[in-house]
Z-matrix of the N, CA and C atoms (Angstrom, degrees):
N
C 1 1.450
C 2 1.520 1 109.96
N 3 1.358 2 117.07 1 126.53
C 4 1.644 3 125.64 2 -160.97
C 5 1.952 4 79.72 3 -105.92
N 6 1.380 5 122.33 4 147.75
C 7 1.241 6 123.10 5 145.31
C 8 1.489 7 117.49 6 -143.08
N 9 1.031 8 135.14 7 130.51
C 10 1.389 9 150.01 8 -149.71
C 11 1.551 10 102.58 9 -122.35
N 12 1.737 11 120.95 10 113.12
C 13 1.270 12 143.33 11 -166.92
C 14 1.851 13 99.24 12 -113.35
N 15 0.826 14 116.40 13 105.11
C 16 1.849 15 110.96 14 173.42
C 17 1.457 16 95.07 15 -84.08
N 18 1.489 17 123.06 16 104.28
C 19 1.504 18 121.04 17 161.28
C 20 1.345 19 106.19 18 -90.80
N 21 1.979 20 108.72 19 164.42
C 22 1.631 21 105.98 20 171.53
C 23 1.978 22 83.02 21 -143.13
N 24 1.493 23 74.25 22 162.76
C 25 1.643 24 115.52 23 172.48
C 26 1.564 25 106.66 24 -159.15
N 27 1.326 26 109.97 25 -121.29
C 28 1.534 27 106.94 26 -179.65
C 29 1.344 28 117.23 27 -58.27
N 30 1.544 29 111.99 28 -53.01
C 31 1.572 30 123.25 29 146.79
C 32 0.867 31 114.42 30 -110.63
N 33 1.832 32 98.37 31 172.05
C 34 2.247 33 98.19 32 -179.15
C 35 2.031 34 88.53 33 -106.62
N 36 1.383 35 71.78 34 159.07
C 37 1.851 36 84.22 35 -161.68
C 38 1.750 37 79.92 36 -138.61
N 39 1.430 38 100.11 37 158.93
C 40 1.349 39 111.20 38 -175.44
C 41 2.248 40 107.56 39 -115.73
N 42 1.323 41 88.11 40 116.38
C 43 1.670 42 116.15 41 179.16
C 44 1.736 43 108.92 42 -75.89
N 45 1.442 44 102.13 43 125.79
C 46 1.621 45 93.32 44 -176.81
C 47 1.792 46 116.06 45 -113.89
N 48 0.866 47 135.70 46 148.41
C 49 1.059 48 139.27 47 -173.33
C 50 1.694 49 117.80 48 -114.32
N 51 1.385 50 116.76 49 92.13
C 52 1.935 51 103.34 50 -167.69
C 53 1.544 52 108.47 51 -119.25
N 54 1.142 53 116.93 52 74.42
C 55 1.292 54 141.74 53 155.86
C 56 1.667 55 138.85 54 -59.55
N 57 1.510 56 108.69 55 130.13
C 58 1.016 57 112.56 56 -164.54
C 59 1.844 58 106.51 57 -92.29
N 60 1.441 59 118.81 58 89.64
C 61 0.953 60 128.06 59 172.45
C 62 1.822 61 116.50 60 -29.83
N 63 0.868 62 136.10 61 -7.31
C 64 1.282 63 134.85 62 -169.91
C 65 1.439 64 119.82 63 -122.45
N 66 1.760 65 90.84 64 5.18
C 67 1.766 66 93.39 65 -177.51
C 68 1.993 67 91.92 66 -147.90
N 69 1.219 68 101.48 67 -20.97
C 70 1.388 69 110.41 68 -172.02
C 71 1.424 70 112.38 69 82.50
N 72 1.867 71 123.06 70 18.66
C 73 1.563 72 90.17 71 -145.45
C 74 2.244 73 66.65 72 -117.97
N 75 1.340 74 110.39 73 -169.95
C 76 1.293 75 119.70 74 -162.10
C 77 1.243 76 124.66 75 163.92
N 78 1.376 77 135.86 76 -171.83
C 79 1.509 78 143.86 77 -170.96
C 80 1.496 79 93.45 78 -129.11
N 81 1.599 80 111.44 79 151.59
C 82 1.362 81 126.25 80 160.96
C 83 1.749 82 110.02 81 -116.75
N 84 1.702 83 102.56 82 106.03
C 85 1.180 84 103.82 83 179.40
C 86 1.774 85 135.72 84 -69.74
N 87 1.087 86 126.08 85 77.41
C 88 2.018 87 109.56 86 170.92
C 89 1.904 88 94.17 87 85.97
N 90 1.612 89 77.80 88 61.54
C 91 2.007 90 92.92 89 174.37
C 92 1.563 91 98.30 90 -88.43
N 93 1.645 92 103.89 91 116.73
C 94 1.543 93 101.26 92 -158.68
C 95 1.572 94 104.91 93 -106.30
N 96 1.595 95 114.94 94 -20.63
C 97 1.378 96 129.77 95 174.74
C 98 1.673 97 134.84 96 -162.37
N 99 0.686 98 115.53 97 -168.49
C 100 1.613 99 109.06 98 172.72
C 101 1.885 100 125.75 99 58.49
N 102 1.822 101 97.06 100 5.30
C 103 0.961 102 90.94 101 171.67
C 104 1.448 103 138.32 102 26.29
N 105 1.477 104 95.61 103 -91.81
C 106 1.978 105 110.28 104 -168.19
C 107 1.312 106 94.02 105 -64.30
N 108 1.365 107 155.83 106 -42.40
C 109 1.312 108 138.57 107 177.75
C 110 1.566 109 106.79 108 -62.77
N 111 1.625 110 126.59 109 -29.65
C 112 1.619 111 99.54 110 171.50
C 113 1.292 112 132.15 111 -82.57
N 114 1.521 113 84.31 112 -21.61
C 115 1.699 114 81.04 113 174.02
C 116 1.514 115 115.99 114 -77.55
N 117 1.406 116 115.77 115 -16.99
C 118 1.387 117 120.24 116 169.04
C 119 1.408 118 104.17 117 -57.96
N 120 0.859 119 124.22 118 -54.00
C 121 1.924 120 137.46 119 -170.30
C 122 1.770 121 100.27 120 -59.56
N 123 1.099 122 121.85 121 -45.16
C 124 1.360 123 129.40 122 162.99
C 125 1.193 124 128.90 123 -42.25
N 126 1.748 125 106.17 124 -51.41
C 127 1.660 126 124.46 125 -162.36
C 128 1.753 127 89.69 126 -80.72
N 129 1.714 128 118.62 127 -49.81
C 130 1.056 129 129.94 128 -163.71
C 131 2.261 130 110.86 129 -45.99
N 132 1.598 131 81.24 130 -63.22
C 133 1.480 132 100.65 131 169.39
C 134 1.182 133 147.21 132 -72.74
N 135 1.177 134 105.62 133 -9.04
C 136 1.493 135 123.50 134 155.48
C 137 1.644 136 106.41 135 95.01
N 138 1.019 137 118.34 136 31.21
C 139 1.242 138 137.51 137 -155.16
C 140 2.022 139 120.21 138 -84.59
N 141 0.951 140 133.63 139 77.90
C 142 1.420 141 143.14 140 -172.56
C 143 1.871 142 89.34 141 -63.43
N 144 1.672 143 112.44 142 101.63
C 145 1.122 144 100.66 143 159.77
C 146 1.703 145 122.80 144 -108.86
N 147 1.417 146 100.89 145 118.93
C 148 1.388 147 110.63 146 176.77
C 149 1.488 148 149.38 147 -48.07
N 150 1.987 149 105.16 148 -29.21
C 151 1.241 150 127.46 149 -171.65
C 152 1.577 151 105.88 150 -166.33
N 153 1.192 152 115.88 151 159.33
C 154 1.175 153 118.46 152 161.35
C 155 1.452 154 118.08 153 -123.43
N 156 1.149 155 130.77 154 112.94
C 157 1.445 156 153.57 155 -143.56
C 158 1.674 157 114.40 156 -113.26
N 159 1.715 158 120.87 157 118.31
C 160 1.311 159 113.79 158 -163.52
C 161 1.675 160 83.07 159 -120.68
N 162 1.557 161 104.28 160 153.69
C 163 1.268 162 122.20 161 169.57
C 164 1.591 163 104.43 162 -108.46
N 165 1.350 164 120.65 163 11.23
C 166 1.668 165 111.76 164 -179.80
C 167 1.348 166 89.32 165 178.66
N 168 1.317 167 124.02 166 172.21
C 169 1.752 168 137.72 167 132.42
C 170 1.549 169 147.04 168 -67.14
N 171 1.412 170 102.15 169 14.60
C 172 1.323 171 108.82 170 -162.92
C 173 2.008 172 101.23 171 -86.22
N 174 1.100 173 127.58 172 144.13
C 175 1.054 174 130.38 173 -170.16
C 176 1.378 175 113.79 174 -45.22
N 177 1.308 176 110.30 175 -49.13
C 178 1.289 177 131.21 176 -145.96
C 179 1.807 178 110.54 177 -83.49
N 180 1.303 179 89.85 178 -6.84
C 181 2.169 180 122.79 179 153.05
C 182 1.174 181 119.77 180 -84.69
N 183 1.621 182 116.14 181 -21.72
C 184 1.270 183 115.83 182 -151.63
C 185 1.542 184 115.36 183 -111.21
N 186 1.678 185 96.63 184 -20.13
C 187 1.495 186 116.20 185 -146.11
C 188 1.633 187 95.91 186 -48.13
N 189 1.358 188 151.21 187 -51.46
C 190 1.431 189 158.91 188 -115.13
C 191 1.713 190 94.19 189 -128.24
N 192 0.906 191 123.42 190 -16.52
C 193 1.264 192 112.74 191 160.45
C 194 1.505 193 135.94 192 -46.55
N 195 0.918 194 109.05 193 -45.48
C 196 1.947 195 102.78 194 -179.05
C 197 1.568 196 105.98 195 -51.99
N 198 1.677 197 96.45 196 -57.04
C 199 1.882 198 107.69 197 -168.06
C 200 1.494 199 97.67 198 -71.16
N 201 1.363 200 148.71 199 8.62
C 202 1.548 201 151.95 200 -169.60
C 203 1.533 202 90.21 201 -107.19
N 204 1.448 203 114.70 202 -50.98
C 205 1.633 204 116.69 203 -132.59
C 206 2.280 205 91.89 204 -82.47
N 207 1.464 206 95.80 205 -24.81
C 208 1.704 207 116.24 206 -158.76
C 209 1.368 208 78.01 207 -94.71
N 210 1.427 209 144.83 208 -97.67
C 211 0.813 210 150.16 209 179.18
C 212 1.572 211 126.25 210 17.04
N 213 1.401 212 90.80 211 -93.74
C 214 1.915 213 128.08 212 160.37
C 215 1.667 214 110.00 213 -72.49
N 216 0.967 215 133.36 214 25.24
C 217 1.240 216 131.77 215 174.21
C 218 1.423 217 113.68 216 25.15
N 219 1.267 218 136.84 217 8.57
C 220 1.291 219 147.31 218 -170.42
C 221 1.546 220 111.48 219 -86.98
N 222 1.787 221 119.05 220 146.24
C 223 1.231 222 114.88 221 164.92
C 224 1.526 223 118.83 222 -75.35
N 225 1.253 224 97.21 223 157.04
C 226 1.880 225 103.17 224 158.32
C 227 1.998 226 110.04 225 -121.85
N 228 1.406 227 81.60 226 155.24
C 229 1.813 228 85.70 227 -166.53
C 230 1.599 229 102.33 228 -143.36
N 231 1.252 230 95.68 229 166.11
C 232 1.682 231 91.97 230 -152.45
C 233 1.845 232 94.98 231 -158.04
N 234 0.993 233 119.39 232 168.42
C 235 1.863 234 107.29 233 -178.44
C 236 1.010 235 86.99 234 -108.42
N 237 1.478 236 120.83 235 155.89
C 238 1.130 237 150.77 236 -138.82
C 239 1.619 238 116.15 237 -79.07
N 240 1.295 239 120.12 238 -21.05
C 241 1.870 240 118.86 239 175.88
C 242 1.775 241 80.20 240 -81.73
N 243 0.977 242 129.13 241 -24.38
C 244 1.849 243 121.81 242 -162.05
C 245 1.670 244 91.46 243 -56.48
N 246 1.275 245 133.80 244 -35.75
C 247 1.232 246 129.32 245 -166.23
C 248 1.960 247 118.43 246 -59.11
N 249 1.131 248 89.59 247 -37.80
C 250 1.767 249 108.61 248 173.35
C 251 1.809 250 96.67 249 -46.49
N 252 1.602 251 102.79 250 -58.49
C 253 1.400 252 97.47 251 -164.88
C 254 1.161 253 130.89 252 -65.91
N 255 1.764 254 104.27 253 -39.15
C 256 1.146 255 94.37 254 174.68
C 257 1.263 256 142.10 255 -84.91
N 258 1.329 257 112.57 256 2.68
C 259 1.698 258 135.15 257 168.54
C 260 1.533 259 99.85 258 -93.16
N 261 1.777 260 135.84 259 7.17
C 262 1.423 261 101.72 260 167.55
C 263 1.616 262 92.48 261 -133.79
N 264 1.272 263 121.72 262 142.85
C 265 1.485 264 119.28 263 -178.39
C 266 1.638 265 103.64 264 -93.40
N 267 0.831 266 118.32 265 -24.35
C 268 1.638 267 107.47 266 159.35
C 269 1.564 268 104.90 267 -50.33
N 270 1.179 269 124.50 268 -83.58
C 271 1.391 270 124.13 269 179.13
C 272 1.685 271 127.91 270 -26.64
N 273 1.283 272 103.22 271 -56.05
C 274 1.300 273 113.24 272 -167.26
C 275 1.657 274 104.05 273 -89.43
N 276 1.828 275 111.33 274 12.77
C 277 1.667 276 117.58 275 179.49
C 278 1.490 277 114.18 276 55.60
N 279 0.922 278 136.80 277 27.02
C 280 1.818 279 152.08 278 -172.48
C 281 1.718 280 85.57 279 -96.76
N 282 1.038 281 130.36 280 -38.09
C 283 1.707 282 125.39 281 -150.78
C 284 1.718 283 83.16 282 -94.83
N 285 0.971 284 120.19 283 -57.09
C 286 1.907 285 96.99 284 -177.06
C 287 1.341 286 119.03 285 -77.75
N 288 1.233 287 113.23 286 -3.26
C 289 1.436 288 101.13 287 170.99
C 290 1.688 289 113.11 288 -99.17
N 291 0.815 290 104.86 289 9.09
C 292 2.053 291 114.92 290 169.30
C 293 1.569 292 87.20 291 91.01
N 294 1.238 293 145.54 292 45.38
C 295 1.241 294 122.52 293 177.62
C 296 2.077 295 112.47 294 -126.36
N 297 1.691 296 102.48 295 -32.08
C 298 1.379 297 95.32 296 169.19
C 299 1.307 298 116.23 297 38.99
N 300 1.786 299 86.11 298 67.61
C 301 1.468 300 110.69 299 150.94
C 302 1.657 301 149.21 300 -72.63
N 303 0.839 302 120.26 301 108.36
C 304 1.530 303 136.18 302 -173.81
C 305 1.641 304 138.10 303 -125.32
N 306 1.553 305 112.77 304 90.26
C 307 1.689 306 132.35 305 171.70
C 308 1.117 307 111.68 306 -98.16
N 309 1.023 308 96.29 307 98.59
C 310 1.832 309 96.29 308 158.86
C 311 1.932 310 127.89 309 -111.48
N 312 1.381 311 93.87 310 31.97
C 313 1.814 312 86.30 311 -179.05
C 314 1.786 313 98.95 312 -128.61
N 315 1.064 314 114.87 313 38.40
C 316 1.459 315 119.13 314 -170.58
C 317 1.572 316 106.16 315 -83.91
N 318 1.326 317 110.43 316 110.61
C 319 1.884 318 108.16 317 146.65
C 320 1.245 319 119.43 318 -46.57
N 321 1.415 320 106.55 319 178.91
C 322 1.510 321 119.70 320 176.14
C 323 1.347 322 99.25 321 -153.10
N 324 1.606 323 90.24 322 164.56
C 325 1.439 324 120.12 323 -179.42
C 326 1.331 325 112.12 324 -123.09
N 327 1.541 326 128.12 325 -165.35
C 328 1.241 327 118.37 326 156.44
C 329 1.626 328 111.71 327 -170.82
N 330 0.523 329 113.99 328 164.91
C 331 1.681 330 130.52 329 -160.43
C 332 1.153 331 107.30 330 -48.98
N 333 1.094 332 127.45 331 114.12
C 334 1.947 333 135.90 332 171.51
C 335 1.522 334 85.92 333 112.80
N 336 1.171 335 135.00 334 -42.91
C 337 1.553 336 108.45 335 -168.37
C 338 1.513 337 124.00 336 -57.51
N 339 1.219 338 109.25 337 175.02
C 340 1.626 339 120.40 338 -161.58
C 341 1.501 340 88.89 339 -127.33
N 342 1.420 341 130.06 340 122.80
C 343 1.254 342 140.39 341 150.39
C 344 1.166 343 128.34 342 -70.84
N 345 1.406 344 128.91 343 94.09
C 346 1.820 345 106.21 344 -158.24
C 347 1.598 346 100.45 345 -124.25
N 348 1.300 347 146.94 346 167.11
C 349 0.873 348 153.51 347 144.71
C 350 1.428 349 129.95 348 -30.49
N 351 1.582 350 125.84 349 143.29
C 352 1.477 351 102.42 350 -177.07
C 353 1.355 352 101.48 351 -102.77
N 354 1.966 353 96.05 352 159.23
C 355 1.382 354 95.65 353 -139.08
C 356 1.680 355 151.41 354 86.13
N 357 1.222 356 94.94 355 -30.64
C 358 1.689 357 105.44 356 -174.73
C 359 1.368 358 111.36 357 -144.25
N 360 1.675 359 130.36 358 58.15
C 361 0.674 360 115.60 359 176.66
C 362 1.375 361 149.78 360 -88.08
N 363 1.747 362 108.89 361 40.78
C 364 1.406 363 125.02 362 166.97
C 365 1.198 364 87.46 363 -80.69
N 366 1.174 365 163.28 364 -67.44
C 367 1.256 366 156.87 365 -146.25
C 368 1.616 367 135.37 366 -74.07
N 369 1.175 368 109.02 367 85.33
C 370 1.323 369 107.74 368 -174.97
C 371 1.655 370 109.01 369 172.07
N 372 1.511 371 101.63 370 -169.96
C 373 1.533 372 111.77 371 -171.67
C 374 1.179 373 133.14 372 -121.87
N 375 1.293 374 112.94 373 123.18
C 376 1.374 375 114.07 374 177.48
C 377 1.602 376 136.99 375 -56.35
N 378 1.158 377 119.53 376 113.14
C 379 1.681 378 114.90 377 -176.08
C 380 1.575 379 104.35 378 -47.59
N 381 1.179 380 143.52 379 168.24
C 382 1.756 381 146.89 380 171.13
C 383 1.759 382 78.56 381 -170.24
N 384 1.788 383 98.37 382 111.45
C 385 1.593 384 102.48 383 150.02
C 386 1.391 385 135.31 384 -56.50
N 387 1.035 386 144.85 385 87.32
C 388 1.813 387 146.30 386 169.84
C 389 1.077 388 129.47 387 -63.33
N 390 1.654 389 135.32 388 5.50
C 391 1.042 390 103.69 389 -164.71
C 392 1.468 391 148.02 390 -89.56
N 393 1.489 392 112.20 391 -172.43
C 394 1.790 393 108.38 392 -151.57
C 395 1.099 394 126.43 393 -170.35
N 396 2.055 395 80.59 394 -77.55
C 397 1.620 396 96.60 395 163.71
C 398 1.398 397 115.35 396 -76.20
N 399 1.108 398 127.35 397 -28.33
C 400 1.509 399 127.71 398 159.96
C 401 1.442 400 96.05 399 -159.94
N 402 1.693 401 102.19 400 145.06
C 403 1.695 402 115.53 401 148.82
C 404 1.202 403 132.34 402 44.77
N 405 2.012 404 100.66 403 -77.47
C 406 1.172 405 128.90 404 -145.81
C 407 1.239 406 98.39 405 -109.07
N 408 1.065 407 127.72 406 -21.75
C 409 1.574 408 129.63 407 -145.76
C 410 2.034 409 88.58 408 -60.92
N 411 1.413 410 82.95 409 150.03
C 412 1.427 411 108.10 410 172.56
C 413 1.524 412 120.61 411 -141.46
N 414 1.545 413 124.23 412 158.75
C 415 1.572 414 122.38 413 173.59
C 416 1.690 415 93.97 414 -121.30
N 417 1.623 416 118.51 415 144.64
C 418 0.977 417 134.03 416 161.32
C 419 1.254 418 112.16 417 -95.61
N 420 1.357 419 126.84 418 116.01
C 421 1.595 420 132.89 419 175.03
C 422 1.414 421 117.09 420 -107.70
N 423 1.056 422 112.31 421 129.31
C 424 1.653 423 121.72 422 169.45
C 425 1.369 424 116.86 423 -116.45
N 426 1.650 425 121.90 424 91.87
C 427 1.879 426 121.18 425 -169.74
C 428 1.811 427 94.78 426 -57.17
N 429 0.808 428 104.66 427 -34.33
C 430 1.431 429 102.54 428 -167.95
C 431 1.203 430 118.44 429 -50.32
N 432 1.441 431 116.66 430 -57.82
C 433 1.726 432 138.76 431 173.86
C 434 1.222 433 111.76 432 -83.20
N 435 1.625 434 120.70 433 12.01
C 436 1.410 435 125.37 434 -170.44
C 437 1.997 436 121.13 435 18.76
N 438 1.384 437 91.14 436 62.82
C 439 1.186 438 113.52 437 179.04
C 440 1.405 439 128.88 438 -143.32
N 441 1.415 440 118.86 439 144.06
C 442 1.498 441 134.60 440 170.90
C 443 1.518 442 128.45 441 -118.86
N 444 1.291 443 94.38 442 126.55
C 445 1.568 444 102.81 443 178.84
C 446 1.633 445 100.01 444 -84.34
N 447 1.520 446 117.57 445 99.02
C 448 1.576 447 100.94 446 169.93
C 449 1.013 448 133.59 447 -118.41
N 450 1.959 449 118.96 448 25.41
C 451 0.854 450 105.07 449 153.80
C 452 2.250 451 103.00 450 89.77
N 453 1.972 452 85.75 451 -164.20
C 454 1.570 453 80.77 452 -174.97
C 455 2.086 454 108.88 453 -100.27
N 456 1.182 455 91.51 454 18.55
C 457 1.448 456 109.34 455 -175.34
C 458 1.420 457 120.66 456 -55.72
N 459 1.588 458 111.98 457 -34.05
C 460 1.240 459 112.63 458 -156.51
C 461 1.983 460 85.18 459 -158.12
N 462 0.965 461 108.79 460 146.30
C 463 1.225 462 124.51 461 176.61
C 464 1.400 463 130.97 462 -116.15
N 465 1.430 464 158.73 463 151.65
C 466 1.549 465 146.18 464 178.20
C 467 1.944 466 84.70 465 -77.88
N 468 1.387 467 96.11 466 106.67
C 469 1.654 468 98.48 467 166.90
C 470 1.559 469 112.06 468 105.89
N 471 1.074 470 113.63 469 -15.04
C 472 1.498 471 110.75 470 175.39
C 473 1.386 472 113.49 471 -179.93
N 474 1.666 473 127.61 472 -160.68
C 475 1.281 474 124.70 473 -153.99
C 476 1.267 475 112.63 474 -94.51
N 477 1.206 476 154.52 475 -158.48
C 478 1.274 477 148.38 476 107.57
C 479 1.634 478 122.32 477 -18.09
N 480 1.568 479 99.18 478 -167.79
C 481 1.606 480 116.95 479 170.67
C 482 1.256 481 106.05 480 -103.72
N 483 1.207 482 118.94 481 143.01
C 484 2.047 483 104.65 482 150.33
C 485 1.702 484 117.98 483 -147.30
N 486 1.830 485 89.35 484 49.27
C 487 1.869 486 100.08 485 -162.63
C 488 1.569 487 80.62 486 -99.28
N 489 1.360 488 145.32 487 -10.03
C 490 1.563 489 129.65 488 -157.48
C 491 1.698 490 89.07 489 -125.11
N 492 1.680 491 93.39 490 154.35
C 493 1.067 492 99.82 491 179.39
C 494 1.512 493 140.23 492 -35.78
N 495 1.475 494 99.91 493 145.67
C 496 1.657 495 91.58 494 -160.89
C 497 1.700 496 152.13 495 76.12
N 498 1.935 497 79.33 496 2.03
C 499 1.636 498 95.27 497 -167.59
C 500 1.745 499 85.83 498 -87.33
N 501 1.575 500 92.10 499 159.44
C 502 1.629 501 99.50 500 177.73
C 503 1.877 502 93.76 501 -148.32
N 504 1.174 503 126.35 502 113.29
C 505 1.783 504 130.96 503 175.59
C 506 0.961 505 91.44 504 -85.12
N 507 1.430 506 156.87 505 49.36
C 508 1.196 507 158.77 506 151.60
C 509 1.777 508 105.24 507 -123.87
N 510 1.338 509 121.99 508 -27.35
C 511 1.402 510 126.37 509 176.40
C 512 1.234 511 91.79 510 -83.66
N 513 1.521 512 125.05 511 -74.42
C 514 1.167 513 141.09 512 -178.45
C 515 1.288 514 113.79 513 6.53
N 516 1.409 515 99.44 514 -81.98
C 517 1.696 516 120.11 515 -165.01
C 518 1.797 517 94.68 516 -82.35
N 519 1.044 518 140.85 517 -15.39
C 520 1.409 519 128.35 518 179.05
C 521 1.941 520 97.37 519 -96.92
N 522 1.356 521 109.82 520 -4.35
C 523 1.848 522 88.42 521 160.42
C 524 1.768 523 94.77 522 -115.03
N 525 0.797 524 113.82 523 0.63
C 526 2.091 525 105.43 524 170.02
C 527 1.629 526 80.59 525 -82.17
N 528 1.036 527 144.91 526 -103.31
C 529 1.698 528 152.33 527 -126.62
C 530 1.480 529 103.19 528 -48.24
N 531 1.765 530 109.36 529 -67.35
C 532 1.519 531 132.41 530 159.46
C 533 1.392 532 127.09 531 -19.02
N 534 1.412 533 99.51 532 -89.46
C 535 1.158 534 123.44 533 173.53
C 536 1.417 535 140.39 534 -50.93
N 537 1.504 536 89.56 535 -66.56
C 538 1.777 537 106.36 536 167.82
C 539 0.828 538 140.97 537 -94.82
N 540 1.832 539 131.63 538 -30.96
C 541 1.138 540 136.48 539 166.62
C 542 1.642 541 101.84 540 -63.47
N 543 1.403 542 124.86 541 -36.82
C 544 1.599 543 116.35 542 -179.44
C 545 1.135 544 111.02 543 -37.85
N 546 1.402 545 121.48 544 -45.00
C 547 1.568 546 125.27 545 -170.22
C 548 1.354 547 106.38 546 -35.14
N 549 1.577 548 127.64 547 172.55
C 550 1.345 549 161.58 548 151.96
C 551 1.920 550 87.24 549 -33.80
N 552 1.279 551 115.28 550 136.56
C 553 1.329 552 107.41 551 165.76
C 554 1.268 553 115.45 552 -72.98
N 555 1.736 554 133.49 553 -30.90
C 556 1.104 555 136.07 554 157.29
C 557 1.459 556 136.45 555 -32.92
N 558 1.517 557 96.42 556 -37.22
C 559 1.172 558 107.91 557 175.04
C 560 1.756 559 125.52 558 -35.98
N 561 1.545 560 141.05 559 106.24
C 562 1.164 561 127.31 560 167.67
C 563 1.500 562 112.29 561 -58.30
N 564 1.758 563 122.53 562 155.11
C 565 1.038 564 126.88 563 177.53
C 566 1.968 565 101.89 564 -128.92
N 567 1.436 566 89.19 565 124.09
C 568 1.825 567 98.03 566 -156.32
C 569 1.796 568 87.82 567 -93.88
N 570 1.015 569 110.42 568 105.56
C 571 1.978 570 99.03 569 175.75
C 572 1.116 571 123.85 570 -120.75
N 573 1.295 572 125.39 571 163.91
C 574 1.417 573 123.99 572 -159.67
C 575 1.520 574 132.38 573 -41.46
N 576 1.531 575 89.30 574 -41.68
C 577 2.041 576 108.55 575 -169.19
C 578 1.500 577 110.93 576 -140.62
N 579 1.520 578 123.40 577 11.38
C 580 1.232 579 86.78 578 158.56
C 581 1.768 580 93.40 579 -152.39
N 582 1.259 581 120.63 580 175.36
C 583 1.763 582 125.57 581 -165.71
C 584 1.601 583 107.18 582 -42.70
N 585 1.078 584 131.08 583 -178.25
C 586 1.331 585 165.05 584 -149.60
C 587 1.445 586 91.11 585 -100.13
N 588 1.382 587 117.54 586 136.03
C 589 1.613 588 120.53 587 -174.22
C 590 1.981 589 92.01 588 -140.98
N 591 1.157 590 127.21 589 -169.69
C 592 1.593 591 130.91 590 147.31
C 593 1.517 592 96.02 591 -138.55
N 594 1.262 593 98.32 592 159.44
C 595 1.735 594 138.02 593 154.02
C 596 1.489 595 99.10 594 -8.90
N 597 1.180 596 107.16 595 -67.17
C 598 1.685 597 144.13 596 -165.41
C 599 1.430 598 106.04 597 -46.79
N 600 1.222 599 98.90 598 -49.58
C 601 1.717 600 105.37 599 -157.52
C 602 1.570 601 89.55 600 -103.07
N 603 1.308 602 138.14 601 -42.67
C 604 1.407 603 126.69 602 177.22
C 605 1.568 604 125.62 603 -62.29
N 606 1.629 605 118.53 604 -37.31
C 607 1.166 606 123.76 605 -166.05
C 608 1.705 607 107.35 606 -68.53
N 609 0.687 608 139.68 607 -21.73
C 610 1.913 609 136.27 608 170.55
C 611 1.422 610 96.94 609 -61.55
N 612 1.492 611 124.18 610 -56.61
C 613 1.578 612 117.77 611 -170.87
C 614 1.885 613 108.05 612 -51.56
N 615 1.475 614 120.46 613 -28.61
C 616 1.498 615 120.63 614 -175.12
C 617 1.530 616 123.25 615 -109.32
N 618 1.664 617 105.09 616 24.83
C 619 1.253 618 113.94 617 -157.97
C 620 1.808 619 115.74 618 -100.19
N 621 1.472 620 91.75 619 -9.08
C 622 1.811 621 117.18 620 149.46
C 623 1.195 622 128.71 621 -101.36
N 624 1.289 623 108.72 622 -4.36
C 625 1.358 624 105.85 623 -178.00
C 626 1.658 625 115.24 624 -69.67
């Protein structure tokens, strides 16, 4: 079960929810704000959340973390350049937007691993390195749910960013072509800021690139 939360603060960024309908229990993907409404959405639904899961360092993924991490007693994990960001608010853009952002108890993951539930480990997501928009960036894939968490990598209609630190349009477009367009064309692509796109419908727009 995919559920999709549009939170706002400075911007509204989109919160994912990938739950295992048969146990209720799951990951909360790149909780970027609004906190007390997710954990409300949590308490409401009956929801056992397992981890908290970043596709980058940029604040605006991050914002709901402290009140998530205390809260839910749960870790959050991030691949390993993600650590830079979230310990510097220059980096992670928190410092120009008046917000001076700062995590420092983050796990990690790393590329090829499978995040699965305990107990059930058909269930869960595969790490796929992306990066572009920054460093760290990562996509969470599930073949099963023919779905991708990707983050600010790929957009419904066009590419990512790569004007803020760490961006490289040379990574960028070699983990969109690589990485993501390889997928299943079916595949949905769940991204940060704007609706639900697939494989299918994006890959013609990058097929000159």
């Amino acid at each position: 079960m995919i559920q999709q939360v549009e939170v706002r603060d400075v911007f509204a960024e989109n919160t994912y929810f990938f739950i295992d309908p048969a146990t209720r229990q799951g990951f909360i993907i790149d909780p970027g704000a609004e906190p007390e409404r997710l954990f409300q959405i949590i308490q409401q639904n009956g929801l056992d959340i397992q981890a908290i899961l970043l596709t980058h360092g940029h604040f605006d993924h991050t914002g709901a973390i402290p009140f998530l991490h205390e809260r839910l007693g749960v870790p959050y994990y991030i691949s390993p350049p993600g650590e830079a960001y979230l310990t510097d608010p220059a980096l992670n853009l928190s410092q120009e937007c008046g917000r001076w952002s700062v995590l420092t108890e983050a796990k990690f993951f790393k590329p090829g691993d499978f995040i699965s539930l305990p107990g059930n480990p058909r269930f869960g997501l595969e790490v796929i390195a992306t990066p572009g928009h920054t460093p760290d960036s990562v996509t969470f894939y599930s073949a099963t749910e023919n779905a991708a968490f990707v983050g600010d990598t790929i957009f419904r209609g066009g590419p990512g960013i790569t004007r803020f630190p760490g961006g490289n349009e040379r990574d960028l477009y070699a983990s969109i072509m690589n990485r993501i367009l390889t997928l299943p064309d079916a595949t949905t692509l769940y991204s940060g800021h704007t609706p639900p796109t697939t494989v299918g419908e994006e890959k013609p727009s990058y097929m000159g690139a």
